[in-house]
N, C-alpha and C positions, 0 to 999 in steps of 0.2 A: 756534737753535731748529729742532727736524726734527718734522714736523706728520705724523702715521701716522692713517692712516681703519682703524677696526677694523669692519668691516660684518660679525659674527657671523651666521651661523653658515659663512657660505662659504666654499667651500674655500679660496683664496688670498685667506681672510683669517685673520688672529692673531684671538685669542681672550680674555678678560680672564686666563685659567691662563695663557697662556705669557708676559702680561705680569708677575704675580707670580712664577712661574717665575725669567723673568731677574732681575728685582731685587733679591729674597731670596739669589739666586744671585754679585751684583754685589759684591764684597768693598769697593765705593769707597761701597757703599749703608751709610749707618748708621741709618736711622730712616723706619719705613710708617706711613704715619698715614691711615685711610680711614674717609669717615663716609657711610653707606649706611642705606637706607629697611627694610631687612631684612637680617639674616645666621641663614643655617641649616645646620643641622647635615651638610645635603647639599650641600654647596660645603666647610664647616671640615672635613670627616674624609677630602675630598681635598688639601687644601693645609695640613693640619696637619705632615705633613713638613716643606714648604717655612720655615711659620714657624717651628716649634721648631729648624729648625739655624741659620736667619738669628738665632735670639735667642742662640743657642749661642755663637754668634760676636760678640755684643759688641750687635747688633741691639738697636732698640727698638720696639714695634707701640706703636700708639696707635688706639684704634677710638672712633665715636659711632656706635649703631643706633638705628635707631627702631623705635615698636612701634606705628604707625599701622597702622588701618585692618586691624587681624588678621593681618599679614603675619607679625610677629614668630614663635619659639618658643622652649619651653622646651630643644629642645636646641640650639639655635643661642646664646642665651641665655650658655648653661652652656660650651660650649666658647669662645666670645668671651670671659666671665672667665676661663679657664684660658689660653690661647694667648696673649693679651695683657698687657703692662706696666701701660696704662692703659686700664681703660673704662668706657664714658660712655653711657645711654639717655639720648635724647634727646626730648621728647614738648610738644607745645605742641596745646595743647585746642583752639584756633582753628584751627589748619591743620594739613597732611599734614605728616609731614616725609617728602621724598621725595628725599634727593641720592642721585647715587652717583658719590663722589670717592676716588682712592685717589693717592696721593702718595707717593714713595717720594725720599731724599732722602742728598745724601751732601756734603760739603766742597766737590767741585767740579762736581757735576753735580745734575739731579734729573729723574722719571720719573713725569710726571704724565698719569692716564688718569681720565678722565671720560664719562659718557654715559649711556646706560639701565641700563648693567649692577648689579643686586644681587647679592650676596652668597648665590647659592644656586646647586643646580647647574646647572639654566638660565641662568643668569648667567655660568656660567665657562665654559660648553663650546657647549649644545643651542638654545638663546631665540634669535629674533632679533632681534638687541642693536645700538646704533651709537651707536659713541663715537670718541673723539682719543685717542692714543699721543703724547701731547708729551714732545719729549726738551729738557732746557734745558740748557744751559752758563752756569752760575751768574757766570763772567768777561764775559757778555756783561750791558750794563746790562736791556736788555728781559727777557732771561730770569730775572734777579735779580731785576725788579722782579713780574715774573706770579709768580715761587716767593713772593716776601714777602705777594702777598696773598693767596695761598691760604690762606700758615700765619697770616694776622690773619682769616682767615674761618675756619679750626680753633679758631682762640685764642677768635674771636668764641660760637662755639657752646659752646665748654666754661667759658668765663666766665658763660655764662646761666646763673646756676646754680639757679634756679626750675624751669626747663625741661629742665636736661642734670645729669642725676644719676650719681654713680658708682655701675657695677655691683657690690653687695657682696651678698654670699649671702643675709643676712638682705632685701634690699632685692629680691632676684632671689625670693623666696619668695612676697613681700608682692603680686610684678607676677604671678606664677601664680595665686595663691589668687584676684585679684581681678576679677570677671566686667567690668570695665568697659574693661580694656586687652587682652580677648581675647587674652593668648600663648596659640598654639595648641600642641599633641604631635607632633609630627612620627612616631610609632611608634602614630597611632592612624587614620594615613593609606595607603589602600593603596598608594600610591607617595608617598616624603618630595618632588614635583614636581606632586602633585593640584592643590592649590591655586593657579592662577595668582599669578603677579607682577603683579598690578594694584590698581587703588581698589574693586574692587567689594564687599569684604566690609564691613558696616556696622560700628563702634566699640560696643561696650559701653554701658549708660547707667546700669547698677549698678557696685556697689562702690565702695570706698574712693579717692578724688581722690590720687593718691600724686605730683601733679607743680602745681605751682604758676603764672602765669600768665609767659611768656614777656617779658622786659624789651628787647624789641631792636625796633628802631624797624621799622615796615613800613609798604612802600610801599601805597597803597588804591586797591582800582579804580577805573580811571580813569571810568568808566562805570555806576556801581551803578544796580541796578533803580527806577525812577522819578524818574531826574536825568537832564537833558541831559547831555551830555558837553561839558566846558568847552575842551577843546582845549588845554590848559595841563597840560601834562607836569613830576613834577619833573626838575631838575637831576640831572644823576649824581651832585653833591657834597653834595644835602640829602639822600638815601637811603645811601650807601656810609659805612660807619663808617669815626671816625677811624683811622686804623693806627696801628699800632704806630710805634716809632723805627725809620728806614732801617734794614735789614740790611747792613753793611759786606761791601765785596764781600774774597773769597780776599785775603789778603795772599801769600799764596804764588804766584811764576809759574803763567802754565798750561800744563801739559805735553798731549801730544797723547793723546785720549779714546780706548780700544778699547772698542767695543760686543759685550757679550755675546749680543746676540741673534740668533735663528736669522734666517738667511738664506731659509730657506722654514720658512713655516709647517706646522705640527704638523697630519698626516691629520685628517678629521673627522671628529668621535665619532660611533660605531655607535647607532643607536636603545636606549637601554635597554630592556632586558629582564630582570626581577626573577624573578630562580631560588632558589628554595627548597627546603631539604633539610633532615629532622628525625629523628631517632631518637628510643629510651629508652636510656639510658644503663644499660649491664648495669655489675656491681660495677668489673670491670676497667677500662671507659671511664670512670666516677667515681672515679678510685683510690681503690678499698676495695679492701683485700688481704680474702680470700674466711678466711686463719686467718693470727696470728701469723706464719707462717714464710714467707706468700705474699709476693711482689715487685710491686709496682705497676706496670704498662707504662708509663707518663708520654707515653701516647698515643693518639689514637681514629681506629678503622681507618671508614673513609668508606665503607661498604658499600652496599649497596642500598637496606638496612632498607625495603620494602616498595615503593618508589618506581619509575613505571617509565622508569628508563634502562640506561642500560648501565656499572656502576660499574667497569670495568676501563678504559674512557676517557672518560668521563662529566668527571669532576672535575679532571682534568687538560688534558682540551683545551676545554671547557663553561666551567664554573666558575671554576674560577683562573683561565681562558684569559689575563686582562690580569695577572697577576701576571707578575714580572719572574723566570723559571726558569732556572738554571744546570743544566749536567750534570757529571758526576762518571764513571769508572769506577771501579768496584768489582769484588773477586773471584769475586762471580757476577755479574755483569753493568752494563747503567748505572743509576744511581740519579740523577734529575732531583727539584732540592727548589728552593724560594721561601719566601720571608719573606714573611708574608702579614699587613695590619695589620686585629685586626677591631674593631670598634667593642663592646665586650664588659658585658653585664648577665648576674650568674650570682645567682639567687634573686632579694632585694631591692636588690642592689648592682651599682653600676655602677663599672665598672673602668676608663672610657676606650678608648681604643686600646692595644691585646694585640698586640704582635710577634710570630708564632709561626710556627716551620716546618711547612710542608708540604712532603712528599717522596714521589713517586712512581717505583714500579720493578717495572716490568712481569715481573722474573723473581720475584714474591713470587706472581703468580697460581697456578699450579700448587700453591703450598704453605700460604698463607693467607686461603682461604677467597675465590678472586678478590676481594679488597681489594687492590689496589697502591697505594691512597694513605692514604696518612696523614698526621692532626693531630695535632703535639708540642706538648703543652700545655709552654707555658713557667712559669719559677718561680713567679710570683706566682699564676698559673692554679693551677696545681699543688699549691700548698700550703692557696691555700684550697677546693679542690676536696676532700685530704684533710683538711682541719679540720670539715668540714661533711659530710653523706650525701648528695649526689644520686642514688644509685642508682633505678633507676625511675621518674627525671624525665626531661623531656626537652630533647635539644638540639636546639636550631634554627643553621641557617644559612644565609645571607641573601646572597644577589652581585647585582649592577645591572650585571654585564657590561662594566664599562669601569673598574674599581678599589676600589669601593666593597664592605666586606664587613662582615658584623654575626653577632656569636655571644649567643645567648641559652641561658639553662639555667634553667628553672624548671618552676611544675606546667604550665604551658601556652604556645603558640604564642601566642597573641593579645597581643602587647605592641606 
């Protein structure tokens, strides 16, 4: 067992990202199981990479969030059912529920981090957070035995089944609509990070009871308001549930572990700052051919449109500035482009994460209109862009300066 202090946000310390990082990363990892007091959309639409290639590869996520206390929302909600295998809202009327456990798990090893950190982007990167990085070696009895009961304290929550309900759309509908569980919008905040990671918002006391009362035994103060305190603690054995049947340990030797993780940890995040950029969409940025014979560009040039910077380096060294840019030569000059993932609502629809290139090239100034960069709408952008008219709506674009990018297209900015 290797016992790691994560003291976020400091510099030589790891972070909860580059603990998901390595693990999703670990090919000896088969299975993330983390049950967390909040997950939001501003943590998932950074580390939705991470888990779509770990599931690509055979991976299984398993998540429990709670919706105490207003923390929850509807787009953390919604990408938690998408990213994951299994999941589970977890709500007991009597108390918070407040963990934050993430477990990462594989035949011979497992990767378990615990502590303050939720599931938002405070939580991954900027908060300051303190938790353990325990590494186990599943051939070792102690570390066999702390992995079996984390996963009979997983087993234990999703067994509740009064309390720990599967996320399904119709059930994910029922917890927005209803005032008494408070998910809150995450796009109705002027920073998705306004709201604190704490207890302080008070719970609902309308709406519909959608969670039934918690069956799992709990320990009682030992001291409640108007009793002595009897000085008689219980036993660890009359509070801790049965467990499950031993986990038999590897039948297979154990061969010697290489650890994927960084040797120094990952610079520390730059202050966000939320940059915003908007246009109207003229026919050719909506592909609308102007008559039959016209050609669609299948791209929108990043210009000024009224805003004051300076759009010949604006967007390339501002804006994308974290996006990961290659360069190229070309016959007039270099052409530097990125894959850029935005978070995408075009009208009433929401698309998820949109892959699309951006490519800037400074020898385009002279000849189009100082724009050198531009958005290539990819296919599915593209198609329903021409099956619909946006012309003369507008497009919004959204950067948080450290990765995070949002495309909106409708009658208005305010989403």
């Amino acid at each position: 067992m290797q016992v790691r202090v994560v003291a976020q946000p400091h510099q030589d310390a790891a972070n909860l990202y580059e603990y998901l990082e390595t693990v999703t990363a670990d090919p000896g990892i088969t299975t993330l199981r983390f049950a967390v007091a909040w997950a939001k959309r501003s943590a998932l639409a950074r580390i939705h990479t991470l888990l779509r290639d770990f599931r690509a590869r055979g991976g299984v996520i398993t998540a429990i969030v709670g919706v105490s206390e207003g923390g929850a929302t509807r787009q953390g909600l919604e990408m938690i059912r998408t990213l994951c295998d299994e999941a589970y809202v977890y709500h007991d009327h009597a108390r918070t529920f407040h963990p934050k456990v993430y477990l990462a798990s594989g035949a011979r090893s497992a990767e378990l981090f615990t502590g303050s950190n939720n599931l938002t982007a405070g939580g991954l990167f900027w908060n300051h957070e303190f938790a353990t990085w325990i590494s186990l070696d599943l051939f070792h009895d102690v570390d066999r035995s702390l992995h079996a009961e984390v996963l009979d304290w997983f087993d234990l929550l999703r067994n509740d089944d009064q309390a720990c309900r599967e996320l399904t759309d119709p059930f994910l509908d029922e917890l927005v609509q209803s005032a008494r569980y408070r998910v809150a919008d995450e796009d109705a905040r002027a920073t998705s990070e306004s709201t604190p990671d704490n207890d302080s918002v008070p719970a609902g006391s309308t709406g519909p009871v959608l969670f039934g009362r918690s069956r799992l035994r709990k320990k009682s103060d030992p001291n409640p308001p108007g009793e002595a305190r009897s000085g008689v603690r219980p036993t660890p054995s009359s509070v801790r549930p049965t467990p499950s049947a031993a986990r038999p340990a590897p039948s297979s030797s154990p061969s010697p572990r290489s650890s994927a993780r960084p040797t120094q940890p990952p610079a520390q995040p730059q202050p966000v700052r939320t940059m915003t950029w908007s246009k109207r969409l003229s026919a050719s940025d909506a592909q609308q051919p102007r008559t039959s014979n016209s050609q669609v560009t299948g791209h929108l040039k990043l210009s000024q449109a009224g805003h004051p910077i300076d759009q010949t380096t604006y967007f390339r060294r501002e804006f994308f500035a974290a996006a990961d840019w290659t360069s190229t030569v070309k016959s007039r000059g270099i052409m530097e482009e990125a894959v850029v993932g935005f978070d995408t609502w075009i009208g009433d629809e929401y698309f998820g994460v949109q892959n699309m290139r951006v490519d800037h090239a400074e020898y385009r100034i002279a000849g189009q209109n100082n724009t050198p960069t531009w958005l290539h709408w990819n296919s599915q952008v593209a198609q329903y862009l021409r099956a619909n008219d946006f012309t003369g709506q507008t497009v919004v674009l959204e950067s948080d300066g450290i990765g995070y990018y949002r495309l909106v297209i409708g009658d208005s900015a305010n989403r």
